[in-house]
LUMDOVO-249423 format. One line per field, with one value per atom (N, C-alpha, C, CB): residue number from 0; atom name; residue in three letters; x, y, z. Coordinates in steps of 0.001 Angstrom, whole numbers. Each point is the difference from the previous one (the first is absolute). Glycine has a CB too. Layout:
% LUMDOVO-249423
num	[NUM,...] .
atome	[CA,...] .
residu	[ALA,...] .
xx	[X,...] .
yy	[Y,...] .
zz	[Z,...] .
//
This chain:
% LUMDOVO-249423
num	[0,0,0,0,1,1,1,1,2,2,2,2,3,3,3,3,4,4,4,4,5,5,5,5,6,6,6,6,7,7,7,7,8,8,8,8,9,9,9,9,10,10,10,10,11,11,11,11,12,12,12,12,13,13,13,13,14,14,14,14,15,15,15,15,16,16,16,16,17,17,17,17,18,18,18,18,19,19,19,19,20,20,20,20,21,21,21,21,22,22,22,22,23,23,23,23,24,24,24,24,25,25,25,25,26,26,26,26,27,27,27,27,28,28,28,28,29,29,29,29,30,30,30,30,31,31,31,31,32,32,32,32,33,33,33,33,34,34,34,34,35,35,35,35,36,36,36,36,37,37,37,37,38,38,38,38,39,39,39,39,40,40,40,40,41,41,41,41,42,42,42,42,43,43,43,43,44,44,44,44,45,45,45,45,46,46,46,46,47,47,47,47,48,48,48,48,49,49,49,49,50,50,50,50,51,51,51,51,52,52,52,52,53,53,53,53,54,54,54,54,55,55,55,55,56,56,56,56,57,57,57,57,58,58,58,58,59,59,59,59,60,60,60,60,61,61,61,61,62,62,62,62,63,63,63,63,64,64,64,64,65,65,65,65,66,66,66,66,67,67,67,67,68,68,68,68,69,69,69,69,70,70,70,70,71,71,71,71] .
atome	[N,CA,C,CB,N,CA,C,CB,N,CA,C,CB,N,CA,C,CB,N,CA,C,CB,N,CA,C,CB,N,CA,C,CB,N,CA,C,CB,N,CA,C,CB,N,CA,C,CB,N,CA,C,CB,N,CA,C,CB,N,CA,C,CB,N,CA,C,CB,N,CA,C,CB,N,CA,C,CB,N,CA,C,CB,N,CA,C,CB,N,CA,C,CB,N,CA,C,CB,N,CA,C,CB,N,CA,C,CB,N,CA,C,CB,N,CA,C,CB,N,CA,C,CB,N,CA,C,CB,N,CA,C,CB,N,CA,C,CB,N,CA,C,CB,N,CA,C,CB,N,CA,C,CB,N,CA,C,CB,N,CA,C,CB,N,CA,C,CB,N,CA,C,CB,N,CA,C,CB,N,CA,C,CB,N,CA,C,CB,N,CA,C,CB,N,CA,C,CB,N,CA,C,CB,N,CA,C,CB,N,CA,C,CB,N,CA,C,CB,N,CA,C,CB,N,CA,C,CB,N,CA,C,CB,N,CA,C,CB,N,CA,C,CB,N,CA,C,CB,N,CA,C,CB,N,CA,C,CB,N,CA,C,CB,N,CA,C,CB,N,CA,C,CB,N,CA,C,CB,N,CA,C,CB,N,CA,C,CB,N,CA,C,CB,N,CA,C,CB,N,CA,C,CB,N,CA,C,CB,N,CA,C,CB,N,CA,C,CB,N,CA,C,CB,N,CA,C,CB,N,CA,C,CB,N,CA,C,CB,N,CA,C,CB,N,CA,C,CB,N,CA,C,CB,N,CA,C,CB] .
residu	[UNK,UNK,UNK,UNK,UNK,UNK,UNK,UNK,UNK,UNK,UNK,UNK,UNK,UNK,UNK,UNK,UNK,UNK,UNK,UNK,UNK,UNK,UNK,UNK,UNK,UNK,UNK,UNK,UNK,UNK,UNK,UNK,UNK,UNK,UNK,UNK,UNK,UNK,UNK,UNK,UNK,UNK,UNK,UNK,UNK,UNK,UNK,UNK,UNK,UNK,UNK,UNK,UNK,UNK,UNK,UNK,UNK,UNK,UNK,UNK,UNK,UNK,UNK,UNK,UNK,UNK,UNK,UNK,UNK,UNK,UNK,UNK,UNK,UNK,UNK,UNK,UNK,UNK,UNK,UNK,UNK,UNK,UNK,UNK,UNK,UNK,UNK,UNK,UNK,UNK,UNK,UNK,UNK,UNK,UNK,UNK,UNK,UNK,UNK,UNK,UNK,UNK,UNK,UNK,UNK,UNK,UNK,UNK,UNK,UNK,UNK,UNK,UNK,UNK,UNK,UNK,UNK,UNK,UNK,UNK,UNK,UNK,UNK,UNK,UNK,UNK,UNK,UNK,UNK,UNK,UNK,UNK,UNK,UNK,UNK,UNK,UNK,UNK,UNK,UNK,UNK,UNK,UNK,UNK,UNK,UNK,UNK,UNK,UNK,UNK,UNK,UNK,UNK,UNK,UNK,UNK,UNK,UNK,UNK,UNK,UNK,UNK,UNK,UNK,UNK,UNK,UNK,UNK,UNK,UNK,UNK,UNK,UNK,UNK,UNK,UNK,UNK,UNK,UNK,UNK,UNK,UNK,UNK,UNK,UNK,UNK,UNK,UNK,UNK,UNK,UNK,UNK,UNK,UNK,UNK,UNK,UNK,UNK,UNK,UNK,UNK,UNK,UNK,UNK,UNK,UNK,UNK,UNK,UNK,UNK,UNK,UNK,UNK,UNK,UNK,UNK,UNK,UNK,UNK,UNK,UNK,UNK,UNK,UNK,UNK,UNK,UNK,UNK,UNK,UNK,UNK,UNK,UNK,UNK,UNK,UNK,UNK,UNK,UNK,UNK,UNK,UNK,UNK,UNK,UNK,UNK,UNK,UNK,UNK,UNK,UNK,UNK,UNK,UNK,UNK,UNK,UNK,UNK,UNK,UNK,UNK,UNK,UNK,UNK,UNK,UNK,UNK,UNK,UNK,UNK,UNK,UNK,UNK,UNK,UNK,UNK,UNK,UNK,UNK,UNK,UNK,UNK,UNK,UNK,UNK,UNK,UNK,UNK] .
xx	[838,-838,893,-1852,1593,953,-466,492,815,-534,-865,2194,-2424,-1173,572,-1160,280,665,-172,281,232,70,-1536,2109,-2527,-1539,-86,249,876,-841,-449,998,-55,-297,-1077,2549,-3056,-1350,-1281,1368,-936,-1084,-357,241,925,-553,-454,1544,-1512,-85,-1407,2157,-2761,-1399,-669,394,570,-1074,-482,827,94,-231,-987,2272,-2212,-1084,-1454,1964,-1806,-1336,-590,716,306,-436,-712,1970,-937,-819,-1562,2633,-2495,-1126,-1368,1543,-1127,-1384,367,-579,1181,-433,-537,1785,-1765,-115,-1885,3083,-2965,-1298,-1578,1661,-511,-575,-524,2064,-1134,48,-1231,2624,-2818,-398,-1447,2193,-2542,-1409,-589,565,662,284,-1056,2849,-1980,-169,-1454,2510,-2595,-1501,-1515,1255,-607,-1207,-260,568,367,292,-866,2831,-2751,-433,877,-1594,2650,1255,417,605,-438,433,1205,-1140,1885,1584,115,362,-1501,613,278,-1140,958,250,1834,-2202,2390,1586,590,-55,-628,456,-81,-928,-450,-264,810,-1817,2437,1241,1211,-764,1041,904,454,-1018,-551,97,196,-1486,1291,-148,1771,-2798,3270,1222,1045,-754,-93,1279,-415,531,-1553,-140,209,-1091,1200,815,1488,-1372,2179,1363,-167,766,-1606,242,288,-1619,390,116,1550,-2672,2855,1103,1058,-848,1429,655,-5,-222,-1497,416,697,-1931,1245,233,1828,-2688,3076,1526,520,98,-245,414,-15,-1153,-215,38,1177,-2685,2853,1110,1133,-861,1127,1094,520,-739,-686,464,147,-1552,959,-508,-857,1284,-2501,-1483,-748,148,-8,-1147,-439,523,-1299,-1053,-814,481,-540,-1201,385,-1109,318,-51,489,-2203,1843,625,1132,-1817,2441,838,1247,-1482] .
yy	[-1165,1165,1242,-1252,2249,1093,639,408,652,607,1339,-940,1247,1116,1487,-1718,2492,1073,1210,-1070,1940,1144,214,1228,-797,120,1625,-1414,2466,861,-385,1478,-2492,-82,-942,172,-1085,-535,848,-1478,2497,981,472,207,243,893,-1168,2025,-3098,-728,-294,-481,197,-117,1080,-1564,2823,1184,-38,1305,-1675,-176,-858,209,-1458,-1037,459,-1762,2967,482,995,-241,755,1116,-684,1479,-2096,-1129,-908,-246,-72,-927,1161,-1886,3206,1122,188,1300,-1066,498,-1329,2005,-3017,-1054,-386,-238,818,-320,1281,-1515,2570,1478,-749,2198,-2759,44,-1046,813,-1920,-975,609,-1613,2485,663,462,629,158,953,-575,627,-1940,-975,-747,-182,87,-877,898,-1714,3107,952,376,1046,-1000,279,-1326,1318,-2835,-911,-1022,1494,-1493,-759,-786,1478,-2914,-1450,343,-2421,3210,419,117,1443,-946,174,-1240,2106,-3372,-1338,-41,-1313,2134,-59,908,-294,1317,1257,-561,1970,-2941,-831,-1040,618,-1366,-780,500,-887,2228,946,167,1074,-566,723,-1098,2002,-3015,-1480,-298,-1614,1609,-291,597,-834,2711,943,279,1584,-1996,-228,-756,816,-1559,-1732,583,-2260,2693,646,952,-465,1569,945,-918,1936,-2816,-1197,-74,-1627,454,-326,908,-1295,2551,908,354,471,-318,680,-730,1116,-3083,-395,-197,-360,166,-159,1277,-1481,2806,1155,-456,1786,-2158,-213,-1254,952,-1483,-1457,405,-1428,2064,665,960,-183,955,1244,-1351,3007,-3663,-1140,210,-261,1315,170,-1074,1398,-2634,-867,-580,-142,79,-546,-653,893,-1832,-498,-1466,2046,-2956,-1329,-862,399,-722,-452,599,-1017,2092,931,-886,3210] .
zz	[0,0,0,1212,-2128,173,1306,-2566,2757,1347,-319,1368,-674,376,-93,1745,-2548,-72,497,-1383,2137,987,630,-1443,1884,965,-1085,3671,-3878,-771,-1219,1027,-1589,-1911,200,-1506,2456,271,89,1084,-179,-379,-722,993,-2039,-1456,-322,-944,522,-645,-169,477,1213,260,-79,1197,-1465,-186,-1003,1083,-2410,-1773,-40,-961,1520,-97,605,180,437,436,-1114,2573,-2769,-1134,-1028,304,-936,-954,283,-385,1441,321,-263,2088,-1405,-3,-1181,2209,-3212,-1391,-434,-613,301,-193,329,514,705,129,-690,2399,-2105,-864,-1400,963,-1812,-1123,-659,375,702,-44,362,382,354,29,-1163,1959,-2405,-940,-1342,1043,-1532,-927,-66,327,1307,-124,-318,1980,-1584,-5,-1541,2492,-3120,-1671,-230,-510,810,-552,-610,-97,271,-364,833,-1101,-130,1589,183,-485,-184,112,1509,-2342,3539,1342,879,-121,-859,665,638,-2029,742,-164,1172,-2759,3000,1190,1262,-1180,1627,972,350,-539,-560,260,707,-1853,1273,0,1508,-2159,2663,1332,921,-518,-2,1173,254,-1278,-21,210,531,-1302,755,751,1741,-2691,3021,1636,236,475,-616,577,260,-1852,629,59,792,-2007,2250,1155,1260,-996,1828,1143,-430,235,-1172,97,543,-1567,1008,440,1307,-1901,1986,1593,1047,-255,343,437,205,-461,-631,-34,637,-2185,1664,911,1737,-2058,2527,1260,224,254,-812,203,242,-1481,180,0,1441,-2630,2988,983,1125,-703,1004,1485,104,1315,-1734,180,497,-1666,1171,-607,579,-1402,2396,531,87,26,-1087,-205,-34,-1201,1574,753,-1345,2096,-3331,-659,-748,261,-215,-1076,1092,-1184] .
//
């Protein structure tokens, strides 16, 4: 497993994956209100780039010793 990288570049990291996830989901409104199955694709989008935010945060907390949580 590679190692883990700094608790700040985790944060930007999970910040981008947030940004993305809300445009993602904007867009995906955006699309369905127009009438286009195209927002199937934005909905995928946002699923995956919040999963990667979790992911991030969680590792940030690992990284710092945060982590708390009973299975992590």
């Amino acid at each position: 497993m590679p190692p883990l990288p700094p608790p700040a570049q985790t944060r930007r990291l999970a910040l981008y994956a947030l940004v993305v996830c809300v445009l993602a989901v904007a867009a995906a409104v955006v699309s369905f209100v127009q009438g286009s199955w195209l927002g199937i694709v934005w909905v995928l989008l946002a699923g995956l780039s919040s999963n990667m935010t979790w992911y991030y945060v969680k590792c940030g907390r690992r990284t710092a010793g945060q982590d708390t949580s009973v299975t992590g």
